[in-house]
C-alpha positions in Angstrom: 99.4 104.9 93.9 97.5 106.3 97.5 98.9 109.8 97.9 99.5 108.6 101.8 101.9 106.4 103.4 104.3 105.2 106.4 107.0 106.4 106.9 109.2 102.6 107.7 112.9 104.4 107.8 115.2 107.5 107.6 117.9 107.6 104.4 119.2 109.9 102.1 119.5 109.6 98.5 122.2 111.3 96.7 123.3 113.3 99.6 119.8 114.6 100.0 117.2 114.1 102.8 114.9 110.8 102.0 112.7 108.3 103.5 110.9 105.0 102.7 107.6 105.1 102.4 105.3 102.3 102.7 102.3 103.6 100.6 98.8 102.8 101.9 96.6 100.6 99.5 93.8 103.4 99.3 92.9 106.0 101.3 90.5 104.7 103.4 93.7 102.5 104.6 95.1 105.1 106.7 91.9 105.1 109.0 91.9 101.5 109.8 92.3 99.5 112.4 92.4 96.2 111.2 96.4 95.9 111.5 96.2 93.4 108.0 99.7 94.9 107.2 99.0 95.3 103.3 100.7 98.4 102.0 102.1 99.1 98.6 105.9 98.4 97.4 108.0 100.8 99.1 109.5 103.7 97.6 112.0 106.3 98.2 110.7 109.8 98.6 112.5 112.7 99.1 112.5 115.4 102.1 113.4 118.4 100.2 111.1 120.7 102.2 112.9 119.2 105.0 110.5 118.1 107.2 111.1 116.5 110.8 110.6 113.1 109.9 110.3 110.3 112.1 109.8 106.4 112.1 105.8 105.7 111.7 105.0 108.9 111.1 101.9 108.8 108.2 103.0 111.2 105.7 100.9 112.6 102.2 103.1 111.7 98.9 103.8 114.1 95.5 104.2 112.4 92.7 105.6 115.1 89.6 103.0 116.1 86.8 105.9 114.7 84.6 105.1 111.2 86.3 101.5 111.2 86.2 102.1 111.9 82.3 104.1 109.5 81.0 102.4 106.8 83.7 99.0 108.1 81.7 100.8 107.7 78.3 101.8 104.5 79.1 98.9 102.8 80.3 96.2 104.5 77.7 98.3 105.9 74.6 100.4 103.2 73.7 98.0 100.5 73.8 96.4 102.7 71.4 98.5 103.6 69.3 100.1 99.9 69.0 96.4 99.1 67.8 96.4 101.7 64.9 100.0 100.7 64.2 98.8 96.9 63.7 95.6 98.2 62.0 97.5 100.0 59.6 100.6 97.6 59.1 97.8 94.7 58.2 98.0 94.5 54.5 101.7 94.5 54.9 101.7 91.9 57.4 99.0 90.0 55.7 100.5 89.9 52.6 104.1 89.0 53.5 103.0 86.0 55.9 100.3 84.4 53.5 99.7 84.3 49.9 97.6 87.0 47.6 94.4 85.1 47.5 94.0 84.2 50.9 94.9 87.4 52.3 92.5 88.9 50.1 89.7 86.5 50.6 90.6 86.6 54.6 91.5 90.4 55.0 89.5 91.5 57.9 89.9 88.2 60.0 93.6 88.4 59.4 93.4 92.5 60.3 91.3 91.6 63.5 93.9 88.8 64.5 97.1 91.5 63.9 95.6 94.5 65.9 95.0 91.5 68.5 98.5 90.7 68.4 99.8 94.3 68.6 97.1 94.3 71.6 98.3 92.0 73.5 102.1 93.0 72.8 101.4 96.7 74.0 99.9 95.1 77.1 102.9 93.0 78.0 105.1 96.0 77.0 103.2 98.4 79.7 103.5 94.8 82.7 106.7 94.7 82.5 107.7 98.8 82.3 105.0 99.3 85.1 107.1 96.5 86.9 110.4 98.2 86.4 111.8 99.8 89.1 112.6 103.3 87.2 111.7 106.9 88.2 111.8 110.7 86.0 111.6 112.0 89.5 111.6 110.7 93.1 107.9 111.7 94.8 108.5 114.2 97.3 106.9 114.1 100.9 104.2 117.1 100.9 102.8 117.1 105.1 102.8 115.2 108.0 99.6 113.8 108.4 99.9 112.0 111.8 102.7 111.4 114.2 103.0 107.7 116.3 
């Protein structure tokens, strides 16, 4: 996510001060002039310093250090992990799906075709979680950046 955004309307959420934020694409979005109209999803961030916030205003975004770690755990560790978990789950696997010879004389095409599996499931596991609409935190609204 771009650490900048528009600010599209005023709300609260849970009693507390909030806006939604149309997040720029990349940074070098907010210097355009181009009017294509591509942002990011929008999101709810908080006003906790309380900020004087108005419609269109440009606005930098905090995400928590809590949110950039699980988002990093997601998207490197698991996939990871699911690998070493297939890798080492193989002669299990192997040996209840096919019979003793074959799995022996086919060990490390069957291994290679299991961590593939548990591949591609981690993948689809970390689409549709990086889909879901699910927060640890709301990101906070850091500065003004520019005013319309």
């Amino acid at each position: 996510m771009c650490n900048f955004g528009i600010i599209e309307e005023l709300c609260s959420h849970g009693g507390k001060p909030a806006a939604i934020v149309k997040p720029y694409l990349s940074d070098s979005c907010m210097g355009c002039t181009n009017k294509c109209g591509k942002f990011g999803k929008k999101i709810v961030a908080m006003n906790s310093r309380g900020l004087d916030l108005h419609e269109k205003q440009t606005v930098r975004i905090r995400v928590s250090r809590i949110q950039f770690f699980v988002q990093g755990f997601l998207s490197l560790l698991l996939p990871i992990s699911f690998g070493f978990l297939g890798f080492f789950l193989s002669p299990r696997i192997s040996s209840f799906l096919f019979s003793q010879k074959f799995a022996e004389n086919h060990f490390q095409a069957i291994s290679f075709i299991i961590v593939l599996i548990f591949f591609i499931l981690s993948s689809a596991l970390v689409f549709f979680l990086s889909r879901a609409d699910f927060t640890i935190s709301r990101p906070e609204i850091d500065e003004i950046i520019l005013s319309e």
